[in-house]
C-alpha positions as CSV (number, residue, x, y, z in Angstrom):
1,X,177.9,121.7,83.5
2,X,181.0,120.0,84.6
3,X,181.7,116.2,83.7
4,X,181.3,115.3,87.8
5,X,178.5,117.9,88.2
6,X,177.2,115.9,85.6
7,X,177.1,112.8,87.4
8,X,175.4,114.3,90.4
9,X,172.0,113.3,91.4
10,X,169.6,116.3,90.2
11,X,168.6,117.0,94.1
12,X,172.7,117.4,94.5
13,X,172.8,119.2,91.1
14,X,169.8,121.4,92.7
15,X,172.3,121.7,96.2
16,X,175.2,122.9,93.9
17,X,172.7,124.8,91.9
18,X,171.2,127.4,94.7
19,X,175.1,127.4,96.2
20,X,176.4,129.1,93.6
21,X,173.1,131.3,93.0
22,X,174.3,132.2,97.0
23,X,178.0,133.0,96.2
24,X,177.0,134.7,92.9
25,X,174.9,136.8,95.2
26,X,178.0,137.6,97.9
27,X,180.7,140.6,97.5
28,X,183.2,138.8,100.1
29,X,185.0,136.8,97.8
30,X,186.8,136.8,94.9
31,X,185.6,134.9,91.4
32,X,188.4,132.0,91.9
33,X,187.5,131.5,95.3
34,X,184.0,131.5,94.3
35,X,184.9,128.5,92.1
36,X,187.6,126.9,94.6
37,X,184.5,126.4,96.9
38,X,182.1,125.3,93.5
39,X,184.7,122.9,92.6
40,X,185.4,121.3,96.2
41,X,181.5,121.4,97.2
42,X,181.3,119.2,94.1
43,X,184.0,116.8,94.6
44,X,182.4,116.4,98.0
45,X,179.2,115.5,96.8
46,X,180.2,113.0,94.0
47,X,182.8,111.4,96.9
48,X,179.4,111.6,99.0
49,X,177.3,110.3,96.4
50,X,179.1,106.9,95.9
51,X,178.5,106.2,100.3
52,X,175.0,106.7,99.7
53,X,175.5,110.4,101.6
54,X,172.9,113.3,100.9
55,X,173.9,116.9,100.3
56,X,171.8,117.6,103.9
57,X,174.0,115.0,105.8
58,X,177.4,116.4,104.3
59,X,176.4,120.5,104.6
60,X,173.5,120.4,105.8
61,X,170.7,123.2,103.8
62,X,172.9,125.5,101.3
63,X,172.7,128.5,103.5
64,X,174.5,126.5,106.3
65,X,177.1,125.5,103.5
66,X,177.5,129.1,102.3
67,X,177.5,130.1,105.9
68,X,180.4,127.6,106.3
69,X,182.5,129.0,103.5
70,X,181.5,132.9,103.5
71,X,181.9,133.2,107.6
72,X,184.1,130.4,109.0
73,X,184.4,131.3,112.0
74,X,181.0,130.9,112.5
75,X,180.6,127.2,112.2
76,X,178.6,125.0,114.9
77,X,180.7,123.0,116.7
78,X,181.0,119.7,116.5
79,X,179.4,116.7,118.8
80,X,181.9,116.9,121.4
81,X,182.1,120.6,121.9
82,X,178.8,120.6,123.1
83,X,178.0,119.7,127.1
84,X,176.4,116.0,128.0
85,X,174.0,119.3,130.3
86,X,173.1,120.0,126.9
87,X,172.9,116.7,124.9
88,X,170.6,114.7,127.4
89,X,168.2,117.5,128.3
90,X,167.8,118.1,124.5
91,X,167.2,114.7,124.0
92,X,165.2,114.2,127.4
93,X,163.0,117.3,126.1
94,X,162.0,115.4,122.7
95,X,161.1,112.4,124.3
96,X,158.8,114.0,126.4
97,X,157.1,116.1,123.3
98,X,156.8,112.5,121.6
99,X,155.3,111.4,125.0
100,X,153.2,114.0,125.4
101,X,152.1,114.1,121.7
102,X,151.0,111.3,121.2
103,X,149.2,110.8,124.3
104,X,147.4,114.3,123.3
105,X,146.5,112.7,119.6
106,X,145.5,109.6,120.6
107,X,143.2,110.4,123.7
108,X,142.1,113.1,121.4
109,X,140.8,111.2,118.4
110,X,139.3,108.3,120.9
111,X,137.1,110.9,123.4
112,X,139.6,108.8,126.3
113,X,139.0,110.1,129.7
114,X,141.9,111.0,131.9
115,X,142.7,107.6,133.6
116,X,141.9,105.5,131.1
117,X,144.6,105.4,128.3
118,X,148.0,106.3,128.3
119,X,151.2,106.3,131.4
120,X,151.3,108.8,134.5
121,X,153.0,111.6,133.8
122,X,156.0,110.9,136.4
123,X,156.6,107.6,134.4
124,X,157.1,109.8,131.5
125,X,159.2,112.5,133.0
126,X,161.4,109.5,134.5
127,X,161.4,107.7,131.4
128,X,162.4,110.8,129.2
129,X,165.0,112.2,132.0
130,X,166.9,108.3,132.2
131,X,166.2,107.8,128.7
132,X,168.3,111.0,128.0
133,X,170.9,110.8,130.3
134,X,171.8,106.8,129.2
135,X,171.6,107.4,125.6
136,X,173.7,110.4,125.9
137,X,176.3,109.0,128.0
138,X,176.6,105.7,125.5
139,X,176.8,108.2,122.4
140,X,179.5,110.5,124.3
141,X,181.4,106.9,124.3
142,X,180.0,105.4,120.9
143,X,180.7,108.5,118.9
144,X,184.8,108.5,117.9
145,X,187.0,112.1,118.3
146,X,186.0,111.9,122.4
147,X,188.9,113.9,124.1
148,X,189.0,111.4,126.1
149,X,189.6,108.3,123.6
150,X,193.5,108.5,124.0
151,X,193.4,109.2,127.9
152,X,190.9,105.9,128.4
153,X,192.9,102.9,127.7
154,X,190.8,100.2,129.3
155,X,187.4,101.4,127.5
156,X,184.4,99.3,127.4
157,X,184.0,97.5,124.0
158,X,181.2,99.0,122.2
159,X,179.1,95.2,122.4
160,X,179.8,95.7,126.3
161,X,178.5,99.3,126.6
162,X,175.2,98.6,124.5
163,X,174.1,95.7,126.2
164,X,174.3,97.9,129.9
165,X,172.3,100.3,128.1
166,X,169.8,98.4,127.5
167,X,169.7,96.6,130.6
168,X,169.5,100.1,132.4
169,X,166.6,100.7,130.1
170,X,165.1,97.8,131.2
171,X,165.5,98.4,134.6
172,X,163.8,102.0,134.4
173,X,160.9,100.8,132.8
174,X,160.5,97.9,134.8
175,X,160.8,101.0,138.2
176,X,157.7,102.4,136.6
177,X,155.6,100.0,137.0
178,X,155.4,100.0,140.6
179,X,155.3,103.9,141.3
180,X,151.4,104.4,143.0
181,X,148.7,106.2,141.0
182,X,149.1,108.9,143.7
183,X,152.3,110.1,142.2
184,X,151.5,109.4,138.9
185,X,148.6,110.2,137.6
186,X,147.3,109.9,133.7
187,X,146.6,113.0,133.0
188,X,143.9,114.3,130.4
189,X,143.9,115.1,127.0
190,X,144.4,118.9,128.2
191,X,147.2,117.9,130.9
192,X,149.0,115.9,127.8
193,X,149.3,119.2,125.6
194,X,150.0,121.3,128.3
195,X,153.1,119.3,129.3
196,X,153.9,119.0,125.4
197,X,154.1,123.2,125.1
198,X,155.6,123.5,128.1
199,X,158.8,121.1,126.6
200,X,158.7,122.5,123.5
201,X,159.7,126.0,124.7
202,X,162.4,124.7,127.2
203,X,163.3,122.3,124.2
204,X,163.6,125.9,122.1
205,X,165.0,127.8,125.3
206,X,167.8,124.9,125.7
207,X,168.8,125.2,122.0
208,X,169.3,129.1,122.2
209,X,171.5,128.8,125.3
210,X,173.4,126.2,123.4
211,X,173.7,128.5,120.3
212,X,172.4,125.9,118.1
213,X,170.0,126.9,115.9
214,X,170.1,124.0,113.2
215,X,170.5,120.6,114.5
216,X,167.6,118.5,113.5
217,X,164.4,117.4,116.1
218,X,167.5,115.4,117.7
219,X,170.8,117.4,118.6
220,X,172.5,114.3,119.5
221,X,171.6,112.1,116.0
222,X,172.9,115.1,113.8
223,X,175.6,115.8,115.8
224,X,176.8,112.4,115.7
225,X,176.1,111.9,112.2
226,X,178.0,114.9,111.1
227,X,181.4,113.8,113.5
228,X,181.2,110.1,111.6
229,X,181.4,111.8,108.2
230,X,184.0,114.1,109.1
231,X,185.9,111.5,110.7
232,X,185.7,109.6,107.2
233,X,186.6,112.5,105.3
234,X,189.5,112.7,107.4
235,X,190.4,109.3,106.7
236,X,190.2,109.7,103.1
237,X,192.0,112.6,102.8
């Protein structure tokens, strides 16, 4: 064990651990560049360490990292590669699921009859559909490395921009409350999971098209997350 390995936390010393059990394994590489990629994974995660960063939040699981170093050219792409199509229905779809879900659970548990508990179903779809679309467009803006940063001189300061989200949230919710029952109807503990499954495969259906096949319950959070660290790293370095 090296003096910084030995510093690690044991759930970063475990990370390390099964990354080198995953190059030992591999016949692409060549014994120094096995431990180049030892040695910088473990510089990253003492550097990581000291900001409070997890091994997950830096590589993510140690396939991914060994995926990152063994096939490079493979790597997901980053928070602004990816479509706002793609963002806000990924983020549109989990809100519904949570909807949905909970509804289902809850109406469950207490025997509720359809009517009784819970929000009509087109106050959830519009709910989950505006929440996605604002939150994305503020993250698109919040989240630095936007192509657009340089090109947008007179951007909206960040106090600005959350403050009109939240307002438009507002303003949604408050829309909701005057749609008719006739439109929106609570739905039953049935009409609750059947809406849930139905989100969850278009949630899964959306990811594939994407070509993103590890990125959290929220695309958008991990995304983000992963673009601030790099951004730091790049600052650092």
């Amino acid at each position: 064990m090296t003096q910084v390995e030995h510093k690690l936390t044991k759930k970063n010393q475990d990370f390390l651990f099964r990354l080198n059990k995953g190059l030992a394994d591999s016949d692409k590489i060549s014994e120094e560049e096995k431990e180049a990629i030892l040695g910088e994974v473990e510089e990253k995660l003492a550097d990581g360490q000291k900001l409070g960063h997890t091994a997950a939040q830096l590589f993510g699981s140690p396939a991914e990292a060994l995926q990152k170093y063994l096939n490079p050219v493979r790597l997901a792409k980053g928070f602004h590669d990816y479509s706002f199509a793609f963002l806000a229905t990924d983020t549109a779809l989990v809100l519904i699921m949570f909807l949905t879900g909970f509804f289902t659970v809850t109406m469950g548990f207490s025997g509720s009859e359809a009517g009784s508990e819970g929000i009509g179903m087109t106050s959830v779809l519009f709910l989950s559909i505006w929440g996605g679309v604002i939150y994305t467009k503020a993250m698109q803006r919040l989240v630095p490395g936007s192509p657009a940063d340089e090109a947008d001189k007179k951007r909206l300061p960040n106090w600005l921009l959350l403050i009109i989200v939240a307002l438009l949230w507002i303003a949604g919710f408050t829309l909701i409350l005057y749609l008719p029952r006739v439109i929106n109807p609570i739905l039953p503990v049935v009409g609750n999971a059947i809406f849930f499954f139905i989100a969850f495969v278009l949630y899964l259906l959306n990811r594939k098209q994407a070509g993103m096949k590890h990125g959290g319950l929220l695309a958008i959070s991990k995304l983000a997350q992963q673009e601030r660290l790099k951004q730091e790293e790049e600052k650092r370095g």
